[in-house]
N, C-alpha and C positions, 0 to 999 in steps of 0.2 A: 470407508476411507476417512482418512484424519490430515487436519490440514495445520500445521504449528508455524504460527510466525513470527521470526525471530529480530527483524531489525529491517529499520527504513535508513538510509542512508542518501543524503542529499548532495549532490553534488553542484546543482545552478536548482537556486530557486526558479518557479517561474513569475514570482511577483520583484518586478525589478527595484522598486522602491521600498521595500518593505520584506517582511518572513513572509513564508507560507503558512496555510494552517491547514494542511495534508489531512485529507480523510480515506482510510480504506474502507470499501465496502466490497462482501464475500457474497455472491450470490442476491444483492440484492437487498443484504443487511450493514447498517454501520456498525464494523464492528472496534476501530478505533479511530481517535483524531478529536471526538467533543472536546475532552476536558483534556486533551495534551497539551501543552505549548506550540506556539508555532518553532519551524527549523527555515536555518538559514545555510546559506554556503556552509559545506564542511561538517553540518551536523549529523549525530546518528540520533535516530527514538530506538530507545531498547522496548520490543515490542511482546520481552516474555510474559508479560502480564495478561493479557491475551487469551482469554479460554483456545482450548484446543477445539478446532470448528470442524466439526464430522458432516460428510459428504456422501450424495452416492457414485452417481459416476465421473460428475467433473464438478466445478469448482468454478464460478468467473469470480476474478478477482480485478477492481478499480480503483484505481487514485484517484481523488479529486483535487484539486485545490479551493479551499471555500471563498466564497467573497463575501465581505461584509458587506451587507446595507442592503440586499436585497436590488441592487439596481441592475446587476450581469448574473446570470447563472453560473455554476461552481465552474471548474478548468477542468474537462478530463486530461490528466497527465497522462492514460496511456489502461489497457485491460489485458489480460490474457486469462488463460484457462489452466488450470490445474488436476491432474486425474489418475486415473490407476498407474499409467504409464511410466508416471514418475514415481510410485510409490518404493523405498528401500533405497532409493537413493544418494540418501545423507542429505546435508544443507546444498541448496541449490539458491540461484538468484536468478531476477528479472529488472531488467531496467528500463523503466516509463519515462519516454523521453521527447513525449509530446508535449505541445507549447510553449515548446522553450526550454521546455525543463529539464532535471535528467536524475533523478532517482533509482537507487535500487536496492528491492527489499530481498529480503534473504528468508527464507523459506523450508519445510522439510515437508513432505506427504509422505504418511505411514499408513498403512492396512490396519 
């Protein structure tokens, strides 16, 4: 299974004072968000840059929101799981809309 992701789109950051600096991680790996910019209300990250991430039978996929300084642990915005079921689908989306937040990335699973 193949996992291609194509776009985060923010709609409520969950840092009120400030951006976010959104990080996904696929199973357990970061696989964007280091060197991105953070996103604020309204923004999208175009996430085709992205190696195509191959899977066996599912997929967890996590937002975080990082925090600087080491003094709070990241923000989970929200997980779900990804897997055969959706493969052939077309683009599909999910929306992580814990603590506060409300994101949603756009997504495709192919075989």
């Amino acid at each position: 299974m193949k996992l291609r992701l194509i776009s985060l789109f923010c709609s409520k950051t969950e840092d009120d004072t400030s951006e976010d600096e959104p990080r996904l991680i696929v199973s357990g790996v970061q696989v964007w968000g280091a060197e991105a910019p953070g996103l604020n209300d309204r923004d999208t990250a175009d996430l085709s840059a992205v190696p195509v991430i191959e899977f066996g039978t599912r997929a967890r996929i996590e937002l975080f929101d990082a925090d600087a300084g080491g003094e709070d642990d990241d923000d989970l915005l929200g997980r779900f799981y990804v897997g055969r079921m959706q493969s052939g689908q077309g683009e599909l989306e999910y929306r992580f809309v814990e603590d506060d937040a409300d994101y949603t990335l756009t997504y495709e699973v192919t075989s």
